[in-house]
C-alpha positions as CSV (number, residue, x, y, z in Angstrom):
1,X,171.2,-39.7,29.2
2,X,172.7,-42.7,30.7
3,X,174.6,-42.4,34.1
4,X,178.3,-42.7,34.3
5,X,179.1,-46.0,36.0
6,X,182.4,-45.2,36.6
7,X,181.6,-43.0,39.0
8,X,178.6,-44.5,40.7
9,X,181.2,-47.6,41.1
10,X,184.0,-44.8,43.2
11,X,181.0,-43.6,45.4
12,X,180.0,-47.3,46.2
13,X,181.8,-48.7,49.9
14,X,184.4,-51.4,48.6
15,X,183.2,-54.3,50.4
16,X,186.2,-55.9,50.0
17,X,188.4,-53.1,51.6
18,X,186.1,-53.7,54.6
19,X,187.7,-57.1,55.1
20,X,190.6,-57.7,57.8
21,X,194.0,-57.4,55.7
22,X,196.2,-58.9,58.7
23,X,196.1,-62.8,58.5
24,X,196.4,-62.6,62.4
25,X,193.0,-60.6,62.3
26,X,191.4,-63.0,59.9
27,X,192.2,-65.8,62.3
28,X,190.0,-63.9,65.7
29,X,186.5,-65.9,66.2
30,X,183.8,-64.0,66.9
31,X,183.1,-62.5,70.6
32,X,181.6,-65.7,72.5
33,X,177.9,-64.5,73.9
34,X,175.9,-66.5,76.9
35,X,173.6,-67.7,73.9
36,X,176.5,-69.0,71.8
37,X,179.0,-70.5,74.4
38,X,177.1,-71.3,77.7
39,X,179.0,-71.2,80.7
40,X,179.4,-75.4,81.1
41,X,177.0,-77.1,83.5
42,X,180.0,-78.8,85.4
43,X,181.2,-75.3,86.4
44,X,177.5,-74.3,87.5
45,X,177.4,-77.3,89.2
46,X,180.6,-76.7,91.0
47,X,179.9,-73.5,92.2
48,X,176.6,-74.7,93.3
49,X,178.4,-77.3,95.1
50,X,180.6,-74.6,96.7
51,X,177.5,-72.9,98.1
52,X,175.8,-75.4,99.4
53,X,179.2,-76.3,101.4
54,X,179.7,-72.6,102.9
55,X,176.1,-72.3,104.3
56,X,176.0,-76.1,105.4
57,X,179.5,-75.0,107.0
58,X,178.0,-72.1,108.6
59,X,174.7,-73.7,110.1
60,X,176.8,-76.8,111.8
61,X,180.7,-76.0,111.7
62,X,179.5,-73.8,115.3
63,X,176.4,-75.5,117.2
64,X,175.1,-73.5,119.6
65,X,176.6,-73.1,123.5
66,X,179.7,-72.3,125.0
67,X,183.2,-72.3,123.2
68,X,185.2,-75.1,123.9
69,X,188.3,-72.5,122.9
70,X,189.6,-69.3,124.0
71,X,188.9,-67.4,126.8
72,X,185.8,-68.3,128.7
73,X,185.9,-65.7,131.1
74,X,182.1,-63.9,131.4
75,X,181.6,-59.7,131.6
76,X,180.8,-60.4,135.1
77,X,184.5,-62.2,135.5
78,X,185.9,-58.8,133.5
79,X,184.4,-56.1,135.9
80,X,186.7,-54.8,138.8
81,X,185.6,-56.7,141.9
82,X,184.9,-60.0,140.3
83,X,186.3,-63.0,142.5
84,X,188.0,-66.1,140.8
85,X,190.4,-68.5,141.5
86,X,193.8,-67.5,140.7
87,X,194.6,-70.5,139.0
88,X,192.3,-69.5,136.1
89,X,194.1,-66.7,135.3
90,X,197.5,-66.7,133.6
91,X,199.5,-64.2,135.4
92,X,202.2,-64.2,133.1
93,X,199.8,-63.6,130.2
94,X,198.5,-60.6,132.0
95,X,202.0,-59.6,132.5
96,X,202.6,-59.2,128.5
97,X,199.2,-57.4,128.0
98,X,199.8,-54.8,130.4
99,X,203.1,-54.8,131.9
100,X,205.6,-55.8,129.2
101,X,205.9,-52.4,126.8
102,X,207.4,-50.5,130.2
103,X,209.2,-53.1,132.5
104,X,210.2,-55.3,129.7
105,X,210.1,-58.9,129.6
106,X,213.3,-59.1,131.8
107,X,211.7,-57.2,134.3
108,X,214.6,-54.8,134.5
109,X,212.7,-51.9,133.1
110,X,215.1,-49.4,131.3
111,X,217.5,-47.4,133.1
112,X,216.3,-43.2,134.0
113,X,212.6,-44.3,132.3
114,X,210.8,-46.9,133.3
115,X,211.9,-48.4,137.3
116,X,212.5,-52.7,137.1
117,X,210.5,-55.1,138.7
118,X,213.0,-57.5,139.1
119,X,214.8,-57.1,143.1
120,X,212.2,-53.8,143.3
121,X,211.6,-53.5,147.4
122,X,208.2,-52.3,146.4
123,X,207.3,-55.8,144.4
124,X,208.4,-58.0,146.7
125,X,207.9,-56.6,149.9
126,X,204.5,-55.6,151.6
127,X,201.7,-57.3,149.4
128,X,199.8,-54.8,150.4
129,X,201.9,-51.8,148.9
130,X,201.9,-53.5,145.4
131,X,198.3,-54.2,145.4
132,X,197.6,-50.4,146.1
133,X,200.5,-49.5,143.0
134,X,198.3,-51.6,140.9
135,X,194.9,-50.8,141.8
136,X,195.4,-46.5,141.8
137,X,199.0,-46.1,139.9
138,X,202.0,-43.5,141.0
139,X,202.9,-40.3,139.7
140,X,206.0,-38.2,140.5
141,X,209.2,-39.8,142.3
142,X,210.2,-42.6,143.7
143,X,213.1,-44.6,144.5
144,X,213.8,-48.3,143.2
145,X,216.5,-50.1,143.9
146,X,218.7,-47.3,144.6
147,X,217.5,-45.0,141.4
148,X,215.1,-42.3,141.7
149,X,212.6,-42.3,139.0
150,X,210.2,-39.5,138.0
151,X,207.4,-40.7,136.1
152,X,203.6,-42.2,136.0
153,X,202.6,-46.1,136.5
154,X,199.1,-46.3,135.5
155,X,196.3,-47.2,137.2
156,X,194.8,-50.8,136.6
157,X,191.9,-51.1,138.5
158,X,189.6,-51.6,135.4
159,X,191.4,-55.5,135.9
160,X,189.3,-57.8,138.4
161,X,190.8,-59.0,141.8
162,X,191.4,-62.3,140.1
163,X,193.6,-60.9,137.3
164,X,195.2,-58.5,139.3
165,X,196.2,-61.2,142.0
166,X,197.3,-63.4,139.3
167,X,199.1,-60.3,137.5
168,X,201.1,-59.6,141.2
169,X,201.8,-63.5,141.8
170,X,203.7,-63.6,138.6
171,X,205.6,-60.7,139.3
172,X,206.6,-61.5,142.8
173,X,207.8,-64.8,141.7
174,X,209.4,-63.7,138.2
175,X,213.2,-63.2,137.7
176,X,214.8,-63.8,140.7
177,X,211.9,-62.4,142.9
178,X,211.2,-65.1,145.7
179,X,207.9,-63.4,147.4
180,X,205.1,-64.8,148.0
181,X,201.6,-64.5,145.9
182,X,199.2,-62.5,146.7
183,X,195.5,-63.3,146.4
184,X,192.5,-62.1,145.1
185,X,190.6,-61.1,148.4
186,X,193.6,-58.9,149.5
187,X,193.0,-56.7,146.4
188,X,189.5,-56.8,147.2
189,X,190.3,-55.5,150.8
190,X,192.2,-53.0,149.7
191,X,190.0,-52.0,147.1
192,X,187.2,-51.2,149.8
193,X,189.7,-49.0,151.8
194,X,190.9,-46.8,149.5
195,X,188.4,-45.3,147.4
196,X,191.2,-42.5,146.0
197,X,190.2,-41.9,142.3
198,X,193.8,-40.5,141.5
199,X,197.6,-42.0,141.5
200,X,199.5,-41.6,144.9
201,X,202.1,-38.8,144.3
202,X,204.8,-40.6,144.2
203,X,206.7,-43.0,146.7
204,X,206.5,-41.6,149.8
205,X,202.9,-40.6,149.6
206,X,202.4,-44.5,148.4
207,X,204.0,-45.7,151.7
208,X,202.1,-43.2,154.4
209,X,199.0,-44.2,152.8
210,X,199.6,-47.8,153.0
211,X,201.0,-47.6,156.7
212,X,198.2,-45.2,157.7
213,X,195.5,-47.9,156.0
214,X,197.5,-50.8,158.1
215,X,197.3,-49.2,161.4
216,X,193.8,-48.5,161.0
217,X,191.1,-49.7,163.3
């Protein structure tokens, strides 16, 4: 019995249906593939090029020894005790890094919080009085200029002598301070004669211990 072609042709795919209708899609190449389109040698040459440059850069851009740049200062300069000439140390630099956020860069402080270090009797008079502030901090009141304050000026005796004479020298001499500098060795002294691990309560106990240190034998 012979088959009906008409209906063997329906249940065949139409190849031609299969085609792209959109002329847009009729005008897409094929995906490009490594093995059909190769990346070009001038860009594997320029990347290679590249390379080369960065670990070439790497191995010389830096020889070996000490920066020429920066700060030079050693751990041994950084450790509290450690003796260097002033003169090495920006005071005012030290000044921003600490000092600044509090007692501003006017040096006036700000009025009920923070006390100023501009005309302060206790920055510009004994050099001794400001090492000790700096070296073990206050806590509770004192009077500046006239105000009473109630707060807490922190300790920095993590600093070395150096910094902390350069730190006081800036300080002294800011604004329209006219003191003298202090140096490094005096910070060291006082260093060695109060060992207190705690902040002086406040401004009277800061004086007595200072006066009390002086008149020792």
């Amino acid at each position: 019995m012979p088959q009906d072609t008409t209906v063997a042709a329906q249940d065949q795919p139409d190849l031609q249906d299969a085609r792209p209708h959109d002329p847009a899609q009729r005008r897409e190449h094929t995906e490009p593939t490594e093995r059909s389109q190769p990346i070009p040698l001038f860009a594997v040459a320029l990347m290679g090029a590249m390379l080369l440059f960065g670990i070439g850069y790497i191995a010389l851009a830096e020889p070996p020894g000490p920066a020429q740049l920066g700060d030079r200062r050693t751990l041994a300069d950084l450790q509290a005790g450690a003796v260097k000439p002033i003169g090495s140390v920006d005071g005012k630099q030290s000044f921003a890094a600490n000092c600044v956020a509090c007692h501003q860069t006017t040096g006036r402080g700000l009025p009920g919080v923070f006390p100023p270090l501009d005309g302060s009797e206790w920055v510009i008079g004994d050099a001794r009085v400001l090492a000790n502030i700096l070296l073990h901090g206050v806590e509770g009141e004192i009077s500046v200029a006239g105000s009473v304050y109630k707060g807490a000026m922190p300790a920095f005796k993590q600093l070395g002598d150096a910094e902390l004479a350069a730190l006081a020298s800036h300080v002294r001499s800011a604004w329209s301070n006219q003191a003298t500098p202090i140096t490094a060795a005096l910070f060291a002294q006082q260093r060695q004669a109060d060992s207190r691990t705690t902040p002086y309560a406040g401004g009277a106990a800061l004086a007595a211990s200072v006066s009390a240190s002086a008149s020792a034998p």
